[in-house]
N, C-alpha and C positions, 0 to 999 in steps of 0.2 A: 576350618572345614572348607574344601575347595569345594565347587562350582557343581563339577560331577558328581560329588555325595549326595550335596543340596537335590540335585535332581532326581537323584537314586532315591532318597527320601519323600521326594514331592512324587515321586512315580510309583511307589509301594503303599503311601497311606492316600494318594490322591485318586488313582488309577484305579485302584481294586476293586471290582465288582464280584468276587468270587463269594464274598457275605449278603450281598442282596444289597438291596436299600437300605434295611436297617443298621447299615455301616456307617451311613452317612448321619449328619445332624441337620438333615432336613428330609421332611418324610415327603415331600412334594414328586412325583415322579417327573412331572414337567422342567422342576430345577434340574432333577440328577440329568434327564437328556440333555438340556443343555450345557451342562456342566461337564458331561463324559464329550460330547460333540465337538466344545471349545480345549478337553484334553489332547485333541487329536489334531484339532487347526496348531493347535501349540507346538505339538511334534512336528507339524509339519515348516513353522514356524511362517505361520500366519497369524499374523500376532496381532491385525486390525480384525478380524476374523473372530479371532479368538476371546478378544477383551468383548467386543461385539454380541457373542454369546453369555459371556460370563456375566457382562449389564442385564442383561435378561433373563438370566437366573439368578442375583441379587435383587432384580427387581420381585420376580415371582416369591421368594425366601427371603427378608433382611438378614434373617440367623441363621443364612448358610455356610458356616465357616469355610469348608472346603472351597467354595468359589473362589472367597475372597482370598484366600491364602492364595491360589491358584492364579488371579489375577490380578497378587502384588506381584508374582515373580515374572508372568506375560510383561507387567509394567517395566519390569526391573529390565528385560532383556532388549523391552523396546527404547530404552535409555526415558522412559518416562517414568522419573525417579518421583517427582513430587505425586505423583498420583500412584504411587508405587506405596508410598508411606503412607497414604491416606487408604489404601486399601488395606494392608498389613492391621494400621492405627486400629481399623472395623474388628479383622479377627479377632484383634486381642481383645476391645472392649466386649465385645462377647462372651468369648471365655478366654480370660489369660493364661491360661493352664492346658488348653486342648492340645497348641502344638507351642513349646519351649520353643524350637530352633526360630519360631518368628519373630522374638524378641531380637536376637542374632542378626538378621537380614533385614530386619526397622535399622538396627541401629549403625549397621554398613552402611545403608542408603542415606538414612541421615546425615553420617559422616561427611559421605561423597560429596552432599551439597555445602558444607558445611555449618549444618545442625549439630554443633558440638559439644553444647550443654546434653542436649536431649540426647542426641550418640549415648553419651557417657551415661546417663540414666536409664536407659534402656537398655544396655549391655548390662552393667550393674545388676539390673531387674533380674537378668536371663542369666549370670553366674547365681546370683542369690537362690536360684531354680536345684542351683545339684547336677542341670542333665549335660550330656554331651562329652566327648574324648578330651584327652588331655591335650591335642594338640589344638580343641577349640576352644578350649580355655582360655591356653594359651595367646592364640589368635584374639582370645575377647581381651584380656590382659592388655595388649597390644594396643588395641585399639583405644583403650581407654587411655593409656598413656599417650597414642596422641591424642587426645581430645584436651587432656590436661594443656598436653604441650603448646595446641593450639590456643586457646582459652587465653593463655599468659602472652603467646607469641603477636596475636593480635593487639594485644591492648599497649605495645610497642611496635609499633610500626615503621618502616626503614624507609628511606627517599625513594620514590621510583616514580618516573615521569615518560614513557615508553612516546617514542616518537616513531610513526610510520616510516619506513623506507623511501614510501611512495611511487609511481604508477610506472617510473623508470622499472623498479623490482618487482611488484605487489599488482595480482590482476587479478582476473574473478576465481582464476584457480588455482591451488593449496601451495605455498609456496614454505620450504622449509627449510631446515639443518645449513646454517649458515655457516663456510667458512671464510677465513679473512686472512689475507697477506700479512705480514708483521707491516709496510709501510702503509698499509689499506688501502691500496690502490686496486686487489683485485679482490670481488669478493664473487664465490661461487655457492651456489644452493639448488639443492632442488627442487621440481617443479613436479605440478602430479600435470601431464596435458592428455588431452584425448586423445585413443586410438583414432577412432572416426567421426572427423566433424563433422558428420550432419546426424550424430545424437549424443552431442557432449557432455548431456549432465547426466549421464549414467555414471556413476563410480566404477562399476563394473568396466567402464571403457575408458577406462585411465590407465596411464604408464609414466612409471618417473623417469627424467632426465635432467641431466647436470643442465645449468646457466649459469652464464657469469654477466657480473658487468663492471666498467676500470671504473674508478673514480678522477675525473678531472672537471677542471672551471669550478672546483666547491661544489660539484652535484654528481650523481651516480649516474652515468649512463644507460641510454637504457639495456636491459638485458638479452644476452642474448644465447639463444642454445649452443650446448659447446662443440656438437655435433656428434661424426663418426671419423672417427672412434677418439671419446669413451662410450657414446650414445649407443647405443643400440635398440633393436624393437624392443628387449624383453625392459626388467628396472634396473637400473641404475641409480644409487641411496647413499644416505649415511655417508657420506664421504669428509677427507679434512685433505686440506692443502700444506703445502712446506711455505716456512717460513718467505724464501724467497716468490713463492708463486708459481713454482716451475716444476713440483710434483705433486699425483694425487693418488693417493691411496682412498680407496670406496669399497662398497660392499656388494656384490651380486648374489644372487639365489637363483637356485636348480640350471646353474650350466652345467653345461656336456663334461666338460672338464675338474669340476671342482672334488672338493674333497669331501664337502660333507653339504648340507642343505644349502647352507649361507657363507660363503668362505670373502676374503680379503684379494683385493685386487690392485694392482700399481701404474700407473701411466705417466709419463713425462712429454712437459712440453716444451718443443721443439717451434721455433717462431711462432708463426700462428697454428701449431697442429699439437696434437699430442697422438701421443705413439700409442699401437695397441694395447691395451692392457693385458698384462702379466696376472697371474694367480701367484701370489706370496710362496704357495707349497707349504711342504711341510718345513719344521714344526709348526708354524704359524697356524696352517693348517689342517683341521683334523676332520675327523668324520661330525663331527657334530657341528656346531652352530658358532660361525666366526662372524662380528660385525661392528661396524660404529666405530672405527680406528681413528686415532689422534694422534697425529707425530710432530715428537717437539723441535724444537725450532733450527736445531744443527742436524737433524734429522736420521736420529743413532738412534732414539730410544722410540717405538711402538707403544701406544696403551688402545685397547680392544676391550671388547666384551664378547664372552664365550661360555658356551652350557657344557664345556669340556668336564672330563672329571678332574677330582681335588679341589671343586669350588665350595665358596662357602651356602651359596644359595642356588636358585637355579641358574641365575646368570651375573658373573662376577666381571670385574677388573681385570684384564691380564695384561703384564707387561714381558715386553723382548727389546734386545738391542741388540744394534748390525753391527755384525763383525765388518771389519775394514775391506774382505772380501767381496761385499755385498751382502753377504748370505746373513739369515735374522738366526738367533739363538733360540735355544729354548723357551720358551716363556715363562712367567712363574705368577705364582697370583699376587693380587696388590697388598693381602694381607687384612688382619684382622681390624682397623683402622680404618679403610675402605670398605672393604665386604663385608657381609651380612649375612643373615638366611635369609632377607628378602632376596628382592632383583638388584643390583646395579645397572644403568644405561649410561650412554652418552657422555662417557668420560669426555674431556678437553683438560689438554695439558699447556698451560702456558709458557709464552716463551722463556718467561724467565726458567723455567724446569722446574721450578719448586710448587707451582700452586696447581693442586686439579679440582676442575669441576667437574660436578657428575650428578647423576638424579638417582636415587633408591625409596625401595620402598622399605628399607628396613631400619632404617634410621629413625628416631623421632619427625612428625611429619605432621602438614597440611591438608595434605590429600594424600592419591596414592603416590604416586612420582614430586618428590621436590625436589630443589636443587640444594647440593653440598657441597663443600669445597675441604681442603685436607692440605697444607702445608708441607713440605719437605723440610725434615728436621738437619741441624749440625752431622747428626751419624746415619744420614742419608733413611732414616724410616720417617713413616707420616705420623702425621699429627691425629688427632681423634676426628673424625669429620663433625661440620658445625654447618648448619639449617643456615641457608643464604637470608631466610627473614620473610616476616611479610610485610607489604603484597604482591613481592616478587613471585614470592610460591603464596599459593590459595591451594580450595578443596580440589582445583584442575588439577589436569596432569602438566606438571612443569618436565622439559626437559628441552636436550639441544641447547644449553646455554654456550655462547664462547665468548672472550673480553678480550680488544685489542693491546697492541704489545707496552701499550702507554700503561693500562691499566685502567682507566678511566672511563670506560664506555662496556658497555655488555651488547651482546644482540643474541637474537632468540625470535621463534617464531610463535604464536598464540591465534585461537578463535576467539579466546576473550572477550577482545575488544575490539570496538566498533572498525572492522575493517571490509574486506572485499572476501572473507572467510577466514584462513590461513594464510595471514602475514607476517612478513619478517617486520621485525621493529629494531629500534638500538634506545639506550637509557644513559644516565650517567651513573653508575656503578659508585655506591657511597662506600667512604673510605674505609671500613674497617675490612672490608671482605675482598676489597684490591688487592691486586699481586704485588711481585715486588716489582716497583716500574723498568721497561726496557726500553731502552735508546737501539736503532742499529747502525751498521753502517754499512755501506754498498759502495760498489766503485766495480772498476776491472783490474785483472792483473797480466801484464804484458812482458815482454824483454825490452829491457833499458835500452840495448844498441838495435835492433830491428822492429819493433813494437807489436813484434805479433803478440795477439793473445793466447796466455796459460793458462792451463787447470793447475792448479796447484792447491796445496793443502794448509786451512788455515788452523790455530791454535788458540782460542783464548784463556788465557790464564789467572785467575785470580792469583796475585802477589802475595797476602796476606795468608793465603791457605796453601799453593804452589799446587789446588789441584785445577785441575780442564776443565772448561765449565763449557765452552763448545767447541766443535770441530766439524768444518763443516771442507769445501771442497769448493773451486770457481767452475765456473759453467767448461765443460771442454768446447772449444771453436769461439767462443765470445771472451770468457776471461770474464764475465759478469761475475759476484758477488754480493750476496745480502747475507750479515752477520749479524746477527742479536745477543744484543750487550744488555745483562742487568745491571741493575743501579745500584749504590751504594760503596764502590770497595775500587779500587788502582787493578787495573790489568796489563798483562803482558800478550801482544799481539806477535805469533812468529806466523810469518808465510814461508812456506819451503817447497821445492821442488826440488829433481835429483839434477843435477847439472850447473845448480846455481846458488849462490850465495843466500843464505835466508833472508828475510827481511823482517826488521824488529821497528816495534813501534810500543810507546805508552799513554797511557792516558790517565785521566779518571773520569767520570760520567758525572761527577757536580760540574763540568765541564762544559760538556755536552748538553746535561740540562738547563744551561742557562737558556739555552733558544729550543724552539721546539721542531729547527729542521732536523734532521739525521748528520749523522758524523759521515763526509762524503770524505771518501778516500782512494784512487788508483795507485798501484802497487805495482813498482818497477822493480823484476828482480834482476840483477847483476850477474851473467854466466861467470862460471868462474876462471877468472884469470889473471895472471898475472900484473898486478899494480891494483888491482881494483878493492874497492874498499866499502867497510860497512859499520855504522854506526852501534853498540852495542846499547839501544838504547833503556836496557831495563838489568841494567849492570849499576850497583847501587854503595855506595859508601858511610859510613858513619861519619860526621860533622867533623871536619878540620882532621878527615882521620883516611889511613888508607886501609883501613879492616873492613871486609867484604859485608853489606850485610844478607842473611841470612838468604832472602827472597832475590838475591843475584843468581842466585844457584842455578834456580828455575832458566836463564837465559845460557848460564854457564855453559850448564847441561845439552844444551842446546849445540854451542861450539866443539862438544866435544864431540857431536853424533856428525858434526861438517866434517871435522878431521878425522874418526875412525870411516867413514862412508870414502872417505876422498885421503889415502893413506902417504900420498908422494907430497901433500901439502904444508908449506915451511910457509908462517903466518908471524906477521909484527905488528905485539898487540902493544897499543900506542893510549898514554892517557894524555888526558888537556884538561886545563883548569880555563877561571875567567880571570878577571885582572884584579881581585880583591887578595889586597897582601902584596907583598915583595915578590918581586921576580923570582928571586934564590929559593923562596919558599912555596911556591908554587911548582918550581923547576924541580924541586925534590921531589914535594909532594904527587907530581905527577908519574914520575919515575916507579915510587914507590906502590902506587896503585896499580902500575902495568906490572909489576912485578909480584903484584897478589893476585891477579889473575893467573897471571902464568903456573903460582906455585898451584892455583887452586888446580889447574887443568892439569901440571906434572903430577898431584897427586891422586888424580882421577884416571892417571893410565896414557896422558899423551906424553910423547918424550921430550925433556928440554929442549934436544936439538931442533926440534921443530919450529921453535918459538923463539923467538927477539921481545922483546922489554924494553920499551923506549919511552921517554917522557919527554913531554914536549913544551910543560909551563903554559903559559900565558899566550904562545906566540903563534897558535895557529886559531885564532878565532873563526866561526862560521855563523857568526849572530854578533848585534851590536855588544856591548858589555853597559851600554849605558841603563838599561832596565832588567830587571830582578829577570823576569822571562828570556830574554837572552844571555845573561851569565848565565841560565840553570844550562840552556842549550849550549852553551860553553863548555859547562865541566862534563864532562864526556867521557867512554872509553871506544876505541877503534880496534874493528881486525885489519890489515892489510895484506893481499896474496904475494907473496917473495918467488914462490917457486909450487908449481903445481904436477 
């Protein structure tokens, strides 16, 4: 039973004086004026007014049920929940039977603070009754499963040790929805500040705007507005940052322009400015309510919250991804694994792309808003969502959680705790609910003979699966770069641009994570011409063998899109071994692997004539041969340009 019936109800059996007095259960005329008096402060939602009267018609009548009923709900609306209960508590001991629905609104209020036994006995009470629709039955159902849920979830409790931001971020007013760069160097949130300071604590005379502040010396700077534009007089919310720091996608409501109440917005930043913001459009777009977008870390896939139609409750998960023109896709819902018939809020998609966090009320739960998270399975669908624990979530409303790209750390804003109202905090994020950890890397990408810098377009490749795991693009005019690499598995890095040679690199991330800087990398690419040459470095062989294997393809594939793009090119793909074994057998073996590539690419549609197959043995080393890591960068395969 929503909010509005509640009232419809409290204003047909509360309100009615069309029977006289003797409607009431109390014959006092003195109560009923009060009582009708404080119905009308209520309406007007003068609610000190109102409770004000309604004391002094409890006073006059102890057994006047309507009062009390009347000024558990003034209670309920004035957020004074504990005296909300203790009024409710009065009707019922009176007569528990006069009005069923109060059993209902005891044990919501309850809930909220989390009275969880009592919650659940009191609902209990009020199904045992018979009264009421199926869907508030239902709704009672609900709630008692969490009370259950809670009840067990407490009595296991999760690590959580919330450390203030401090005065750098955190000031006397509301500071929230924290976003963070994958390196954390910039983190951006918003701020509620006052229209007019000379009467700031009016809530009324607040308006949000973006802050940021970088992180250096080991401390956060302090913060500072981000200005115009994105700022503007009206709000400015909900916002998430790109991986590298250098886009932001946010939420605005009732501009001139948009599409529906609360639509999605885009701006980029350019040195120190960021550009106008852009409105998504459509589809992204619709007439109803777009907000709270998350884009993950190569900055392809969108996830929002929308009251569009085809959701599962009123406000779901939606996800879209940008076509390479720019332009965003259709969107689709996150599915029945995420969504609910409650709400969904405040997705966050981590870098790794497989973990999201989000808040619903339809899940098993705390309060009403807790925080969940949902894994990205092998065949790209999600996992069931799972309750982050408590005392991360409580009876509050949990939401806005985000966890750096390490996985190790969370932030999130609360009034919980002892702060300056609404401040951001950060934790250490316990292991079982981390993401999968990400390392990145950054660097710029330039031209090997003049060093300007390129945009160019990067590739990462999981080896093991041969699919894309990111793709991301370098800054156009800088050549800058931040790429976010998850953990666990060999990848295949290609940079390409049209005019130049690709550039191939390998790795693995047990690598990388032995230290905890970033994998720093500038990327020279090679225009293409004649004599110049490139390492084929995720071109792979079986043991003492020259059979391709399997996960070469992925780089193969690669040379083949160089030569049908660039059709006049005659290429000599050249193998080299280290110094382990005989000459003769190295000098073969070398041979023979340049000549498995070549068959592989003749058979994929480039023509022999195109190609030379040469083997080189032992005899051109570019690394010592004295330790294992230089033989590996020994055995090797080469393109070289013959004829362009």
């Amino acid at each position: 039973m929503n909010k509005i019936i509640l009232l419809f109800i409290f204003c047909t059996i509360l309100f009615s004086t069309a029977a006289g007095q003797d409607n009431y259960t109390t014959k006092s005329k003195k109560a009923i004026g009060l009582y009708q008096n404080a119905g009308r402060e209520y309406q007007l939602m003068n609610y000190s007014r109102a409770i004000e009267l309604l004391g002094e018609a409890t006073k006059t009548d102890r057994a006047f049920i309507e009062a009390w009923l009347l000024l558990g709900q003034v209670y309920t609306d004035a957020r004074l929940i504990e005296e909300s209960i203790n009024a409710y508590r009065t009707a019922i001991d009176i007569n528990p039977t006069y009005f069923p629905p109060v059993l209902y609104l005891l044990a919501q209020n309850e809930f909220s603070i989390g009275k969880y036994q009592e919650a659940r006995e009191d609902m209990k009470m009020f199904l045992s009754l018979g009264y009421g629709s199926t869907e508030m039955k239902q709704k009672a159902y609900k709630l008692i499963e969490n009370c259950d849920f809670s009840i067990i979830t407490m009595t296991n409790p999760v690590p959580f040790q919330p450390v203030n931001l401090g005065p750098s971020i955190n000031t006397e007013y509301d500071e929230y929805w924290p976003s963070l760069s994958a390196d954390e160097s910039i983190l951006v949130f918003t701020r509620q500040i006052p229209i007019d300071e000379s009467n700031p604590r009016v809530y009324m005379n607040r308006q949000e705007d973006f802050y940021y502040s970088e992180y250096k010396d080991g401390m956060w700077q302090p913060a500072r507005n981000a200005g115009y534009p994105p700022n503007t007089e009206k709000n400015e919310g909900a916002q998430t940052i790109s991986a590298d720091g250098k886009h932001l996608f946010f939420t605005a409501c009732n501009r001139s322009e948009g599409s529906g109440r609360c639509d999605l917005y885009y701006a980029e930043r350019k040195g120190e400015r960021w550009t106008v913001p852009e409105n998504l459009g459509r589809p992204v777009n619709t007439g109803n309510n777009e907000k709270q977008p998350s884009i993950s870390a190569d900055g392809r896939v969108l996830y929002f919250v929308s009251d569009r139609a085809g959701g599962k409750g009123e406000y779901d998960v939606w996800i879209s991804y940008r076509k390479d023109d720019g332009t965003w896709m259709e969107p689709f819902n996150a599915g029945d694994s995420i969504n609910t018939p409650g709400d969904e809020q405040s997705p966050f998609i981590h870098p790794d792309n497989q973990t999201l966090y989000f808040a619903s009320t339809g899940w098993p739960g705390l309060g009403r808003y807790d925080i969940f998270f949902s894994r990205k399975k092998a065949d790209s669908m999600w996992s069931r969502s799972m309750n982050i624990g408590y005392p991360i979530n409580t009876f509050n409303n949990e939401e806005g959680l985000i966890v750096n790209a390490k996985g190790d750390r969370a932030y999130f804003s609360s009034d919980r705790i002892a702060g300056q109202g609404r401040d951001l905090y950060d934790f250490e994020l316990y292991a079982d609910v981390r993401p999968v950890k990400v390392s990145y890397m950054k660097g710029k990408v330039y031209d090997a003979e003049t060093w300007q810098r390129l945009q160019a377009r990067f590739e990462l490749i999981d080896l093991n699966t041969g699919n894309v795991v990111m793709m991301s693009t370098s800054e156009s005019g800088t050549g800058e770069f931040l790429v976010c690499i998850p953990a666990s598995t060999d990848y295949a890095l290609n940079v390409s641009k049209k005019g130049y040679l690709f550039f191939s690199e390998h790795f693995s991330l047990e690598k990388v994570y032995e230290r905890n800087e970033p994998y720093l990398m500038d990327v020279p690419l090679q225009p293409i011409k004649i004599g110049e040459t490139i390492i084929l470095r995720n071109v792979f062989y079986a043991y003492n063998s020259y059979e391709l294997e399997e996960r070469s393809k992925i780089e193969l594939d690669k040379v083949i899109q160089l030569m049908n793009e660039n059709p006049s090119l005659v290429v000599e793909l050249s193998g080299h071994t280290d110094n382990t074994g005989t000459p003769e057998y190295n000098q073969v073996l070398s041979e023979r692997r340049a000549g498995s590539v070549k068959n592989y690419l003749s058979e994929n549609g480039i023509s022999p004539v195109r190609m030379t197959a040469v083997g080189y043995g032992l005899t051109k080393p570019i690394a010592t041969n004295d330790t294992e890591e230089g033989r590996s960068i020994n055995r090797r395969t080469e393109l070289k340009i013959l004829e362009k």
